[in-house]
Biopython code that builds the backbone (N, CA, C, O; Angstrom):
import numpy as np
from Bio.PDB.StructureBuilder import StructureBuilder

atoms = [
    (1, "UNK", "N", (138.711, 94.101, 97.337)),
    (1, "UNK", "CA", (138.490, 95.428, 97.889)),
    (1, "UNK", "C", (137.045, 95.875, 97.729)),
    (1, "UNK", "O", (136.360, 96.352, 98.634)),
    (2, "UNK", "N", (136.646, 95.655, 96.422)),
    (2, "UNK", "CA", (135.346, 95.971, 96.334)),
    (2, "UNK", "C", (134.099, 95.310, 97.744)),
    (2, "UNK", "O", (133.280, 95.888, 98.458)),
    (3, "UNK", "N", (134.448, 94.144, 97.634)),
    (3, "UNK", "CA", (133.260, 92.959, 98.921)),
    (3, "UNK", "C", (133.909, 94.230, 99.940)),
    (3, "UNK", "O", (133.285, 95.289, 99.876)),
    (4, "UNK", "N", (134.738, 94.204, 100.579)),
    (4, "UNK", "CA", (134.741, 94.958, 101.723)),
    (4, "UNK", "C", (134.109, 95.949, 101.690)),
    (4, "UNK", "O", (133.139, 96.120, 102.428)),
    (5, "UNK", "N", (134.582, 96.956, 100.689)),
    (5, "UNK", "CA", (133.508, 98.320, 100.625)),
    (5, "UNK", "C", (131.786, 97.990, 100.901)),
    (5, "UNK", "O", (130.942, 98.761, 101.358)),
    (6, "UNK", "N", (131.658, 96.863, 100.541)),
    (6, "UNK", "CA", (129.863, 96.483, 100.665)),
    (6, "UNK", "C", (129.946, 96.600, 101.580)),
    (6, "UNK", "O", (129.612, 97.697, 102.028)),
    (7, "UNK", "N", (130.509, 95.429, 102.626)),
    (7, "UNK", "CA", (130.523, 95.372, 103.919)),
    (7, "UNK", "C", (130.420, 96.094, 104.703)),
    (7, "UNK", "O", (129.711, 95.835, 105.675)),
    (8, "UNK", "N", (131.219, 97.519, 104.569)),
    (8, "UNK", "CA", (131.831, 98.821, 105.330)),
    (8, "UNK", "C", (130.246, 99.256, 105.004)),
    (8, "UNK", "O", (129.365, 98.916, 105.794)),
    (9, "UNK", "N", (130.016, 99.816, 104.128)),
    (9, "UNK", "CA", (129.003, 100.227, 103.471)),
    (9, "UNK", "C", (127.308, 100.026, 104.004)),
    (9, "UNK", "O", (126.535, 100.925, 104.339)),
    (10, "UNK", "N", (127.025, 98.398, 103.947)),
    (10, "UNK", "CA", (126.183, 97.940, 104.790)),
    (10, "UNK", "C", (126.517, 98.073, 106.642)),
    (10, "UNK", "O", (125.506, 98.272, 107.316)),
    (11, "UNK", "N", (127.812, 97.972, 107.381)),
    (11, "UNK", "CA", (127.550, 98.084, 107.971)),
    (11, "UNK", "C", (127.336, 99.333, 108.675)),
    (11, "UNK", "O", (126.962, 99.272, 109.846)),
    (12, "UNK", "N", (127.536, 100.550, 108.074)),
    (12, "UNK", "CA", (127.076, 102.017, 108.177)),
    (12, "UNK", "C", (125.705, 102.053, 108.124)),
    (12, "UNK", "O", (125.074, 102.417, 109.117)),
    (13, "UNK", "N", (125.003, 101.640, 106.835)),
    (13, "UNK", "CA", (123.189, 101.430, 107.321)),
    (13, "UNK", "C", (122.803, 101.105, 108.412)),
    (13, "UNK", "O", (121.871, 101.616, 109.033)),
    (14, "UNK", "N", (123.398, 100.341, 108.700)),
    (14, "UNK", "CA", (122.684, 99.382, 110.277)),
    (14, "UNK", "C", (122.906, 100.332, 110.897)),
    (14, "UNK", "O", (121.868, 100.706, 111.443)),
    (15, "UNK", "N", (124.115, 101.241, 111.222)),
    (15, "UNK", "CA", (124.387, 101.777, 112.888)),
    (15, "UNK", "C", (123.338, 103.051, 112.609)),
    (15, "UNK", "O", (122.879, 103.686, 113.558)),
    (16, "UNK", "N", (122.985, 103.380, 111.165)),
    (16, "UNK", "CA", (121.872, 104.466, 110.932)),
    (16, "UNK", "C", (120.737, 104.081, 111.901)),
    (16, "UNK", "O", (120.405, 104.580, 112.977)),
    (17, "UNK", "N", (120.412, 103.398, 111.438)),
    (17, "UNK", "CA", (119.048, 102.659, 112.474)),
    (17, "UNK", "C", (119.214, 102.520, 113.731)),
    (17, "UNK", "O", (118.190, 102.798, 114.354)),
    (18, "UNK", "N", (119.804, 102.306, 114.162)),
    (18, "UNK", "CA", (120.179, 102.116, 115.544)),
    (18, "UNK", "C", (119.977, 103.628, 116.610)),
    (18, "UNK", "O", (120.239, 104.763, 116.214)),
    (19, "UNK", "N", (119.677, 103.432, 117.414)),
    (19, "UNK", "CA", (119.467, 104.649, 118.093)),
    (19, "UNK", "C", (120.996, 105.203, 118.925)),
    (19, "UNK", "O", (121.850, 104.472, 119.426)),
    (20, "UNK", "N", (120.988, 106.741, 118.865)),
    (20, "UNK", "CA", (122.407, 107.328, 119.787)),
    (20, "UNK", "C", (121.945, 107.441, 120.856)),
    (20, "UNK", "O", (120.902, 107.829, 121.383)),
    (21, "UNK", "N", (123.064, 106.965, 121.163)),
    (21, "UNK", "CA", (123.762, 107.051, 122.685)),
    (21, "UNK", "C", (123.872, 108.410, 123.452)),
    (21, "UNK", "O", (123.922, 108.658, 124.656)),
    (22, "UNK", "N", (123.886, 108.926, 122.728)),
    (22, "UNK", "CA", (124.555, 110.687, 122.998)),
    (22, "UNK", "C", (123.429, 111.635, 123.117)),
    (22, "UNK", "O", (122.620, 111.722, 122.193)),
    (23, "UNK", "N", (123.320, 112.331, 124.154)),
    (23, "UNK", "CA", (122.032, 113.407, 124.486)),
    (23, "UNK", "C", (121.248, 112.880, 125.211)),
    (23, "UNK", "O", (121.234, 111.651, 125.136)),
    (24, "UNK", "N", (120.228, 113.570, 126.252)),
    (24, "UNK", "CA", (119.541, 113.730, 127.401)),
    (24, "UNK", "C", (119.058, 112.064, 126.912)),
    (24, "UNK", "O", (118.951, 111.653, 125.757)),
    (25, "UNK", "N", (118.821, 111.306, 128.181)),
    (25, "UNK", "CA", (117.913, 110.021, 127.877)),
    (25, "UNK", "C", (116.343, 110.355, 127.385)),
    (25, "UNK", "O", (115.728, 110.116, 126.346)),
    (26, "UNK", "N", (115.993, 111.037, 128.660)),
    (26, "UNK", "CA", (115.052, 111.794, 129.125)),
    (26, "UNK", "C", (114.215, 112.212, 127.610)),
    (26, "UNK", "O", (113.231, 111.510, 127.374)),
    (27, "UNK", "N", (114.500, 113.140, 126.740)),
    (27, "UNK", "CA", (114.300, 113.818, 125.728)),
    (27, "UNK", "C", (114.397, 112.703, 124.573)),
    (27, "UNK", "O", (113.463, 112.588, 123.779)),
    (28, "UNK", "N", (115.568, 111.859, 124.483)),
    (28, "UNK", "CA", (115.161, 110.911, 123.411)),
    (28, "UNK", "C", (114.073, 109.832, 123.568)),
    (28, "UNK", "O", (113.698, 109.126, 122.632)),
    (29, "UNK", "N", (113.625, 109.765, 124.747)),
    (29, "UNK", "CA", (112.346, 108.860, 125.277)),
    (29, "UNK", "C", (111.282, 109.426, 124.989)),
    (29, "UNK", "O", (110.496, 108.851, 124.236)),
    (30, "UNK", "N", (111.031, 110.501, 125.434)),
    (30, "UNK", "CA", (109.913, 111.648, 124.843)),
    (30, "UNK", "C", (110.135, 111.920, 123.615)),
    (30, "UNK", "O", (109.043, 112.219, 123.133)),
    (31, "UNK", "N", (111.011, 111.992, 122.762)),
    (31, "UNK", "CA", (110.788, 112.109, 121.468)),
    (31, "UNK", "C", (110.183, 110.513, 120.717)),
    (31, "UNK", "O", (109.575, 110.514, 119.647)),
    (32, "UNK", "N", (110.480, 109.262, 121.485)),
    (32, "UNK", "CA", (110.502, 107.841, 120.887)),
    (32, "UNK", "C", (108.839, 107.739, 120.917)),
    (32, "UNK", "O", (108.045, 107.567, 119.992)),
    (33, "UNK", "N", (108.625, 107.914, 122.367)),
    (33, "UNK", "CA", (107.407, 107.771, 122.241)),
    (33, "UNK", "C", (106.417, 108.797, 121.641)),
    (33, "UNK", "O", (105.385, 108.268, 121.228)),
    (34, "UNK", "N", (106.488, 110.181, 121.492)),
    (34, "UNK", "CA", (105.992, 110.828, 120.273)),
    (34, "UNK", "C", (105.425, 110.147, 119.135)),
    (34, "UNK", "O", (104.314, 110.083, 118.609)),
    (35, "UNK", "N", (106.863, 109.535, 118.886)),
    (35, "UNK", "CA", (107.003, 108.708, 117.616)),
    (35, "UNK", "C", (105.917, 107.866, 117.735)),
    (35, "UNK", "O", (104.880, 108.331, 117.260)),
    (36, "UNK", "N", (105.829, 106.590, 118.306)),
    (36, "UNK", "CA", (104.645, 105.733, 118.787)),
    (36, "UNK", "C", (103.146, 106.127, 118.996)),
    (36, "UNK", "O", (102.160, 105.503, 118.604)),
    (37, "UNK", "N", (103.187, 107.261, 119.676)),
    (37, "UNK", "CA", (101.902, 107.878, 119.820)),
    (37, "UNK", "C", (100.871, 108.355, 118.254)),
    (37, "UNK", "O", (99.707, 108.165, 117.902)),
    (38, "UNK", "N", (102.407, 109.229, 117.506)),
    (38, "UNK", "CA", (101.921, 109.584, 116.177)),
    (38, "UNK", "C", (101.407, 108.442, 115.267)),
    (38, "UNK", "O", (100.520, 108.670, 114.444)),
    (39, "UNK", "N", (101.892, 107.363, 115.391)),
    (39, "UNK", "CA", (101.655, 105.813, 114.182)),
    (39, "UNK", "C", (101.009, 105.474, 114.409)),
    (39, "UNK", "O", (100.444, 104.701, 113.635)),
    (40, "UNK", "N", (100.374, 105.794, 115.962)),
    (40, "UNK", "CA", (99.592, 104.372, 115.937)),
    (40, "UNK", "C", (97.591, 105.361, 115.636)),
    (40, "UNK", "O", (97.100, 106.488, 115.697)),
    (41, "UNK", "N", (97.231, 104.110, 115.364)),
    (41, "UNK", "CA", (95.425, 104.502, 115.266)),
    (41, "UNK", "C", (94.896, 104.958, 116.270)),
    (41, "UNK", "O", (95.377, 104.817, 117.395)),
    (42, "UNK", "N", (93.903, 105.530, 116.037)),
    (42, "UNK", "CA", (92.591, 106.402, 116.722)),
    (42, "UNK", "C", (91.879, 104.916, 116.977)),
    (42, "UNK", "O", (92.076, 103.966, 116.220)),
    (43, "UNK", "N", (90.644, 104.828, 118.676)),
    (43, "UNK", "CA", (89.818, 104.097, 117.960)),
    (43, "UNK", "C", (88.600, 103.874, 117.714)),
    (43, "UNK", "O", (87.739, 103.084, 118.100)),
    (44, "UNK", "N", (88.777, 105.658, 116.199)),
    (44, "UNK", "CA", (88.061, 104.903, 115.291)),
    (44, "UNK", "C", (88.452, 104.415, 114.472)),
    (44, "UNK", "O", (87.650, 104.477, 113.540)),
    (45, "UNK", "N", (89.587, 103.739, 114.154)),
    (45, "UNK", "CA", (90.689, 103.116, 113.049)),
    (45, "UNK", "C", (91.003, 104.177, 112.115)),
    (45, "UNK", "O", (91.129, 103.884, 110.926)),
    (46, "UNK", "N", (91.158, 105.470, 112.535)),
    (46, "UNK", "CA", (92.238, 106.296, 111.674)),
    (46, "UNK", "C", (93.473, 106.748, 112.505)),
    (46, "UNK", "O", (93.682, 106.855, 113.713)),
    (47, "UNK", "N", (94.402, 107.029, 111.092)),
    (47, "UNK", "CA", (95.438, 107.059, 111.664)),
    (47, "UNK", "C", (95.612, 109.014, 112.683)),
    (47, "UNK", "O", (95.172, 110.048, 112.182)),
    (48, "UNK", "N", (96.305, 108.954, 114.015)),
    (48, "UNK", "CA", (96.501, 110.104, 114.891)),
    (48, "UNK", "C", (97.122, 111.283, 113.574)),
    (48, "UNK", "O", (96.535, 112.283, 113.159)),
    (49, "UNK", "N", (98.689, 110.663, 113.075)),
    (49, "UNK", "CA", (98.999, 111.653, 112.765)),
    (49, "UNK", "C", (99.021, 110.992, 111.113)),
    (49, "UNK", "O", (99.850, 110.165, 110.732)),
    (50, "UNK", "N", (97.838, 111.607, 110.207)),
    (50, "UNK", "CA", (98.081, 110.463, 108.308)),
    (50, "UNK", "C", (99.751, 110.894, 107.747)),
    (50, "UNK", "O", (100.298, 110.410, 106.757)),
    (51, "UNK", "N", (100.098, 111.505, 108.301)),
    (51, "UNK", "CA", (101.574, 111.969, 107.504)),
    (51, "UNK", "C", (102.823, 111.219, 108.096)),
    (51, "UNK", "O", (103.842, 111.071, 107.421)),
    (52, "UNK", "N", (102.717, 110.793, 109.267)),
    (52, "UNK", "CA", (103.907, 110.153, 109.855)),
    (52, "UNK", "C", (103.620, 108.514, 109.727)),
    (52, "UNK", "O", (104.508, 107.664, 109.793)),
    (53, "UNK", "N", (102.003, 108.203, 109.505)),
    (53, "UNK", "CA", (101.634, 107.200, 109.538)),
    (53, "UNK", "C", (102.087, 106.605, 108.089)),
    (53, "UNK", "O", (102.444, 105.462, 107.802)),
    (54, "UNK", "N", (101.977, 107.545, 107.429)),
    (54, "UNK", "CA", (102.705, 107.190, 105.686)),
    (54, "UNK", "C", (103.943, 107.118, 105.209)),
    (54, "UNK", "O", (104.483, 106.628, 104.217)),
    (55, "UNK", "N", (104.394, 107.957, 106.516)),
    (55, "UNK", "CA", (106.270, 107.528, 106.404)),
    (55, "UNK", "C", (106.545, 106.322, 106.986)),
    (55, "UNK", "O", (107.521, 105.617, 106.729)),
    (56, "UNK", "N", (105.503, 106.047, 107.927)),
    (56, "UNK", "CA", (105.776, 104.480, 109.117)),
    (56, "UNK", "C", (105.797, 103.992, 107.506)),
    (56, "UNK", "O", (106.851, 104.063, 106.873)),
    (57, "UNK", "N", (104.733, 103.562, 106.974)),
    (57, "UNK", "CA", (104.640, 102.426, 106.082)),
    (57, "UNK", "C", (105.470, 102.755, 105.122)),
    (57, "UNK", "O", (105.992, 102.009, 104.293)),
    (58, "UNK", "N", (105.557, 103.645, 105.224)),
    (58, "UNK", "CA", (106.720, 103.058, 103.738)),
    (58, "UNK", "C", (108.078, 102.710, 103.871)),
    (58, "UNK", "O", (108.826, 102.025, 103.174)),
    (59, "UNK", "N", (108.286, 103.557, 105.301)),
    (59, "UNK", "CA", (109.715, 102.646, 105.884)),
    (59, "UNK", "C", (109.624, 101.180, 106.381)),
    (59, "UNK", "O", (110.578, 100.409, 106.281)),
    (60, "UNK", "N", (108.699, 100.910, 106.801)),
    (60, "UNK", "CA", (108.397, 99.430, 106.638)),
    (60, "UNK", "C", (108.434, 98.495, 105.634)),
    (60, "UNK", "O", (108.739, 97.302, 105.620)),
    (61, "UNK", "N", (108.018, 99.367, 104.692)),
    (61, "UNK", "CA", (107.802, 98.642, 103.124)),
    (61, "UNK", "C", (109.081, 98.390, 102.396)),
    (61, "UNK", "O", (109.265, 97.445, 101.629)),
    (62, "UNK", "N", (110.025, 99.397, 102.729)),
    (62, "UNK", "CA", (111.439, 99.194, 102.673)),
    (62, "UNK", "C", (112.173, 98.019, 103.561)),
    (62, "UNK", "O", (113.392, 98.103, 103.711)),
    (63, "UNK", "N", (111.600, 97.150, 104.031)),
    (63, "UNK", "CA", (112.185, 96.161, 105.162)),
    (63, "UNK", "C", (112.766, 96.874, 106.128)),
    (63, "UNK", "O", (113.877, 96.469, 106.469)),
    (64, "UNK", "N", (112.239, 98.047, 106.805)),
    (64, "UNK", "CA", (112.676, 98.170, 108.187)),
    (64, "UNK", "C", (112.177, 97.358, 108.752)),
    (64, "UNK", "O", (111.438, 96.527, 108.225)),
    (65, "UNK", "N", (112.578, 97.422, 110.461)),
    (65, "UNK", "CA", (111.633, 96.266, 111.352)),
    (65, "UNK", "C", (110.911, 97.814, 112.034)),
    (65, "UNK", "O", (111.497, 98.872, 111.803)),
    (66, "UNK", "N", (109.414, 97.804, 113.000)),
    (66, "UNK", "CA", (109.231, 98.559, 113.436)),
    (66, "UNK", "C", (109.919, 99.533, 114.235)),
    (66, "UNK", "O", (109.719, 100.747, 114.292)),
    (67, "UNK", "N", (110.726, 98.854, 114.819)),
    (67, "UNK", "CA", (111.647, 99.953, 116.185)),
    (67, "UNK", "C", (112.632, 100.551, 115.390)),
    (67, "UNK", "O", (113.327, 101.386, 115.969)),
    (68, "UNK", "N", (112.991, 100.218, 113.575)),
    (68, "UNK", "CA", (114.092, 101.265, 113.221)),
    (68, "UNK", "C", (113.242, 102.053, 112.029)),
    (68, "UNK", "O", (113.904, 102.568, 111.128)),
    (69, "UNK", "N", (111.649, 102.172, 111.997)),
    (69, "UNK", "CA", (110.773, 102.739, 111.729)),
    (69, "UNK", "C", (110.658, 103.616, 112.458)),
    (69, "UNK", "O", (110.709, 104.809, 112.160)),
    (70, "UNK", "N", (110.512, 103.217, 113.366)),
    (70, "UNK", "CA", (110.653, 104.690, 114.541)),
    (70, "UNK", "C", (111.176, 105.574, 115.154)),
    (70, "UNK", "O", (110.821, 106.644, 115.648)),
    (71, "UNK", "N", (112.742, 104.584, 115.006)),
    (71, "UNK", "CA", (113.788, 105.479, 115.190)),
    (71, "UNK", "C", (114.194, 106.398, 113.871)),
    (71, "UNK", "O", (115.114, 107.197, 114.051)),
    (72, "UNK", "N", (113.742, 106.361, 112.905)),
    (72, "UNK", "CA", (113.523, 107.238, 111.686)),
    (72, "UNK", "C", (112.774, 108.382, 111.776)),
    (72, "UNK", "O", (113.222, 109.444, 111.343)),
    (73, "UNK", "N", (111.533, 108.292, 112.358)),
    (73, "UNK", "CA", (110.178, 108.979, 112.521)),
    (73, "UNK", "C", (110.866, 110.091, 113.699)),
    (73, "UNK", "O", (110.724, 111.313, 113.644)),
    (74, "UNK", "N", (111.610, 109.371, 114.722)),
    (74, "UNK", "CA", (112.116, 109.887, 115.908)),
    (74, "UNK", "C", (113.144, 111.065, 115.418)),
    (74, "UNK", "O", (113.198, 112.125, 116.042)),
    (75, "UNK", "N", (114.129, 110.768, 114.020)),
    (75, "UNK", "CA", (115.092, 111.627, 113.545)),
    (75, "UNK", "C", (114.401, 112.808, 112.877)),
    (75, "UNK", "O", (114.735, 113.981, 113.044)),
    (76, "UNK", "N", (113.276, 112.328, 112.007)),
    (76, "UNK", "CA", (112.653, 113.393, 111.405)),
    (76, "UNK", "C", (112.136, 114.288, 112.522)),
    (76, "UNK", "O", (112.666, 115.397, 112.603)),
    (77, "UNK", "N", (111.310, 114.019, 113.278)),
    (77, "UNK", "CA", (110.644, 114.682, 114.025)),
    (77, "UNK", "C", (112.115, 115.781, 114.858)),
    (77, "UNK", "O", (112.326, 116.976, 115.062)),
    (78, "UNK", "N", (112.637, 114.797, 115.042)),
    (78, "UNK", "CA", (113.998, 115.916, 115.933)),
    (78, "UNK", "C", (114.246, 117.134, 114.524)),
    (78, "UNK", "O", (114.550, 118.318, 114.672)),
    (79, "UNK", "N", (114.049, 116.533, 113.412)),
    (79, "UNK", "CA", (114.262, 117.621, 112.015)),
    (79, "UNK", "C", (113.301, 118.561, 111.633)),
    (79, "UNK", "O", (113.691, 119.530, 110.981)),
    (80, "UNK", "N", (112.423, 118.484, 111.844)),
    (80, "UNK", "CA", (111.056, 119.270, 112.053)),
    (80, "UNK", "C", (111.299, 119.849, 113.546)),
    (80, "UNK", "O", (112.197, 120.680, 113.411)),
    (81, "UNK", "N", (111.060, 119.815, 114.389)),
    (81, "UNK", "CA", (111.243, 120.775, 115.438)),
    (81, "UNK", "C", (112.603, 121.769, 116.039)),
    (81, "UNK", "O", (112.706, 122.659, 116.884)),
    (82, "UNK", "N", (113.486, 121.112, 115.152)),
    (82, "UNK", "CA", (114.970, 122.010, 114.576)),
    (82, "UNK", "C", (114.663, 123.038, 113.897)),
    (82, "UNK", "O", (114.770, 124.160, 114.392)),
    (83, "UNK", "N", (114.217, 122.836, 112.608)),
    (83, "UNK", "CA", (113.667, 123.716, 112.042)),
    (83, "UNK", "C", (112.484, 124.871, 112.340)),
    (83, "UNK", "O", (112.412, 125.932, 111.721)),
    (84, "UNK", "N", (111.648, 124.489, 113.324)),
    (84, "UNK", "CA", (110.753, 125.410, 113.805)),
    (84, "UNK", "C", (111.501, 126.251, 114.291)),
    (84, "UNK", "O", (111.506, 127.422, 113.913)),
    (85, "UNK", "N", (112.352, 125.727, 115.328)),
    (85, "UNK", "CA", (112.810, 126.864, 116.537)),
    (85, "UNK", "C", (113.588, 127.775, 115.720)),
    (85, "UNK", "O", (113.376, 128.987, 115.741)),
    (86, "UNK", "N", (115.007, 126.919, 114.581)),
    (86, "UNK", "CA", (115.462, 127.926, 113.627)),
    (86, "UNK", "C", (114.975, 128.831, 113.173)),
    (86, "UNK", "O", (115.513, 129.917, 113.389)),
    (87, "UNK", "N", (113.698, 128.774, 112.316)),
    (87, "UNK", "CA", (112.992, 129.637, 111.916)),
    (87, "UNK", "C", (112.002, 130.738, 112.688)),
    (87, "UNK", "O", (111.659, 131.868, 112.341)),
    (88, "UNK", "N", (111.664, 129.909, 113.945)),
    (88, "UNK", "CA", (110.952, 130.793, 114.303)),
    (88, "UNK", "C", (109.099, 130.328, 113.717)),
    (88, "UNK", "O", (108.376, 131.318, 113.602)),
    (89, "UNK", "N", (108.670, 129.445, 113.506)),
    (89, "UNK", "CA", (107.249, 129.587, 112.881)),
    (89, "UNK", "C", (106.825, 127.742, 113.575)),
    (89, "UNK", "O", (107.520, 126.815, 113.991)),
    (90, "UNK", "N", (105.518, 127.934, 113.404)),
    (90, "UNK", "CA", (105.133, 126.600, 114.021)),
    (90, "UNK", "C", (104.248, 125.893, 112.654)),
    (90, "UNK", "O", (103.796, 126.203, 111.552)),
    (91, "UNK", "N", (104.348, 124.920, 113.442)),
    (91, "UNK", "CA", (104.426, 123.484, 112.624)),
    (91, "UNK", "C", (102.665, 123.673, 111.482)),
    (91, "UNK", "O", (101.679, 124.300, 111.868)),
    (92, "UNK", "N", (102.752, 123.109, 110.448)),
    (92, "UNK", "CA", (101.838, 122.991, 109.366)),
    (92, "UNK", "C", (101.951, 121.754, 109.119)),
    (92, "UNK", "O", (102.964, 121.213, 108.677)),
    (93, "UNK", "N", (101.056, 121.298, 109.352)),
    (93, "UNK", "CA", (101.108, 119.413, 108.672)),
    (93, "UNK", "C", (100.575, 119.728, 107.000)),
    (93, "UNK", "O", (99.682, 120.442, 106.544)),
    (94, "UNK", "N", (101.636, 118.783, 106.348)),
    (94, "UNK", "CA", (101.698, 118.815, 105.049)),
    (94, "UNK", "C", (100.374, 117.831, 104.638)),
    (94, "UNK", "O", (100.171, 116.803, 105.285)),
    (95, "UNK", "N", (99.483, 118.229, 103.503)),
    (95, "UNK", "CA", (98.491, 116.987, 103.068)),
    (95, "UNK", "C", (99.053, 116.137, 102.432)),
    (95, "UNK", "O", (99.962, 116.168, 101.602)),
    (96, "UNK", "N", (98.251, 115.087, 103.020)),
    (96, "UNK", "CA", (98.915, 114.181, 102.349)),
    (96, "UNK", "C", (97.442, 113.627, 101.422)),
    (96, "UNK", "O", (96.305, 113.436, 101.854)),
    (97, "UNK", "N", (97.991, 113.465, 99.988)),
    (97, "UNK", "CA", (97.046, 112.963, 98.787)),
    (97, "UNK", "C", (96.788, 111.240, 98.848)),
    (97, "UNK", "O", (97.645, 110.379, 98.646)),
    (98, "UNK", "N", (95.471, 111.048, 99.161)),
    (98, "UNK", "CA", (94.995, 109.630, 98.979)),
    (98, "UNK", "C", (95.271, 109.409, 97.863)),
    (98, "UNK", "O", (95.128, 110.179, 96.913)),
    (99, "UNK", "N", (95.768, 108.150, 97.848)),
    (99, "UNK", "CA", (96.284, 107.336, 95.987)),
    (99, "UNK", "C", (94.818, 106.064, 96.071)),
    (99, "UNK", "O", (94.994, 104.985, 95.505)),
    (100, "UNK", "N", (93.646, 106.295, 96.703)),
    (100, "UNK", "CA", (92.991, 105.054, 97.283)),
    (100, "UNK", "C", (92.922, 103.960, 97.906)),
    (100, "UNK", "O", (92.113, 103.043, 97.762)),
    (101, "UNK", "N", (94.055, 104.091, 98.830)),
    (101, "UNK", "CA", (94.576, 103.334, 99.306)),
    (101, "UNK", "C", (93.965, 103.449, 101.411)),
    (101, "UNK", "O", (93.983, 104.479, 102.086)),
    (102, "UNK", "N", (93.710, 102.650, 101.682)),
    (102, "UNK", "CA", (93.231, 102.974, 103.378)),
    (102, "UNK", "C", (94.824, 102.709, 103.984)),
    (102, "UNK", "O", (95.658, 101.951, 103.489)),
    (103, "UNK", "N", (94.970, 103.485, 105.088)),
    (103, "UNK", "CA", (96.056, 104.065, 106.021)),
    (103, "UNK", "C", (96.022, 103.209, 107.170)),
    (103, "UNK", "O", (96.785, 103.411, 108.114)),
]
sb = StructureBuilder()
sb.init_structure("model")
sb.init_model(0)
sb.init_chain("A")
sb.init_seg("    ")
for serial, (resi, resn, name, xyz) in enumerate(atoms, 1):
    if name == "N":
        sb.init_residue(resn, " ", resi, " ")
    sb.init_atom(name, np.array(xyz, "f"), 0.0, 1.0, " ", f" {name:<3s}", serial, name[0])
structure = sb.get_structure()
C-alpha cells in the first residue's frame, strides 16, 4: 500500500507541471509567452525581469525541464495578477538580494 501511495503521489507532481486544458487558449498563450519574454536576457546579458529570472533557476535547479519552469512562472504570474485586480493596487517588483552570484 505504501509503493502505491508513492506512485499516486508522484503521479500528482507530474500532472502539476503539465499545463490545463481549461480556460481561454488565447490568454494562456499570452500568459506562456509573458513567461518566456520575462526569463529570457536583455542584449546586454541581463536578465528582463531579475525576479522571475531567479525563480526560472531555481526551478530548474530543482530538475524541472524548461517548459515546466515556465509553466510554473506562468501559474505565479496568473497569482500575481489575481491578486492585483483583488486588491485593487499595481504591481511592485520585489528586490531581489545578490548572494554574488551573476543571473
Amino acid at each position: 500500500m505504501v509503493a502505491g501511495d508513492k506512485v499516486k503521489n508522484n503521479a500528482y507532481q507530474d500532472a502539476r507541471d503539465m499545463a490545463t486544458k481549461q480556460g481561454s487558449r488565447r490568454l494562456q498563450a499570452t500568459i506562456y509567452f509573458l513567461a518566456i519574454q520575462m526569463v529570457q536576457l536583455s542584449s546586454k546579458g541581463t536578465p528582463r525581469n531579475p525576479v522571475v529570472r531567479a525563480y526560472y533557476e531555481k526551478r530548474k535547479a530543482e530538475g524541472k525541464t524548461s517548459q515546466q519552469a515556465l509553466i510554473c512562472i506562468s501559474r505565479r504570474l496568473i497569482s500575481i495578477i489575481y491578486g492585483m485586480l483583488k486588491s485593487g493596487t499595481e504591481y511592485r517588483m520585489p528586490v531581489v538580494e545578490s548572494s554574488g552570484e551573476n543571473m
